[in-house]
C-alpha positions as CSV (number, residue, x, y, z in Angstrom):
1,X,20.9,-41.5,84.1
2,X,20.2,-40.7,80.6
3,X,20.9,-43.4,77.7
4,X,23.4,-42.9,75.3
5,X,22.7,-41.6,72.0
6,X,21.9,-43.8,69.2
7,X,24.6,-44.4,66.6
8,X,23.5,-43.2,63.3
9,X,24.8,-43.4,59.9
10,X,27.7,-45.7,58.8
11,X,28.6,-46.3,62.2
12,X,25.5,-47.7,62.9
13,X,27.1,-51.0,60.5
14,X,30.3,-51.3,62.5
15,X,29.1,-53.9,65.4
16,X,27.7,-56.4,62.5
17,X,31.1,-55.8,60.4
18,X,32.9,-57.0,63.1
19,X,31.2,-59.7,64.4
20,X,30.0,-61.0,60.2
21,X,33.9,-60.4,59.1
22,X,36.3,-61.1,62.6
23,X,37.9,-57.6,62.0
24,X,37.9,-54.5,64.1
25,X,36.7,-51.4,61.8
26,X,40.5,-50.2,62.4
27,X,41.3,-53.2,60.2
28,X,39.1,-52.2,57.6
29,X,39.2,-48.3,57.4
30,X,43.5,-49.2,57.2
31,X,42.6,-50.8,53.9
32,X,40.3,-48.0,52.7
33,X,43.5,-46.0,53.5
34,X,45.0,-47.6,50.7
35,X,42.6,-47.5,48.2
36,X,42.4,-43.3,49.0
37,X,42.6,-42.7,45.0
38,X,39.7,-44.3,43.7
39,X,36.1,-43.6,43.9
40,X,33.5,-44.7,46.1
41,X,31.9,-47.1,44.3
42,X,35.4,-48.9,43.4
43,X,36.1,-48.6,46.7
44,X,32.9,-50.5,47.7
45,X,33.8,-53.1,44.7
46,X,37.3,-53.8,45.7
47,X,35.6,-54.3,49.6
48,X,33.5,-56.8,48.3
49,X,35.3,-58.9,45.4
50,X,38.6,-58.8,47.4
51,X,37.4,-59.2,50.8
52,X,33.6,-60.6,50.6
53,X,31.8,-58.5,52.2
54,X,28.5,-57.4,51.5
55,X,27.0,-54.2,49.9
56,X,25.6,-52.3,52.5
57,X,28.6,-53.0,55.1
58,X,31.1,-52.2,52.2
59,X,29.2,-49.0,51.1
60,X,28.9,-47.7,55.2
61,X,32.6,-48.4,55.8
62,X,33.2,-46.6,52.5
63,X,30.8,-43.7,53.5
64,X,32.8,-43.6,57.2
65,X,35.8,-43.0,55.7
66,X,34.9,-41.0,53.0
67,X,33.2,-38.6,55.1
68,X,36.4,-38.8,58.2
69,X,39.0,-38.0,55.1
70,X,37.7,-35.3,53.0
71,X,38.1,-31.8,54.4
């Protein structure tokens, strides 16, 4: 049986995000979807000064959505 493919990218962060912050990614990419106007890197910024999370974990879930929302 072959093994699954490694995640890669953003989603690679999601298993620490939730276990770090006690919040599925559905909780988090919710609040992205309010923030849909502003840039990345405010986006990343509001992530971490509102809700404390850290750089990297801010910027993948940023990145995620980012990337699922723009077509």
């Amino acid at each position: 049986m072959p093994a699954e493919p490694k995640v890669k990218g953003p989603a690679s962060y999601f298993p620490s995000i939730e276990k770090t912050y006690g919040q599925p990614i559905d909780h988090w990419l919710t609040l992205l979807d309010g923030m849909g106007a502003m840039k990345h890197m405010e986006m990343v910024a509001a992530l971490k000064s509102g809700h404390g999370l850290g750089h990297g974990h801010a910027n993948a879930l940023v990145a995620y959505w980012r990337a699922r929302n723009t077509n």
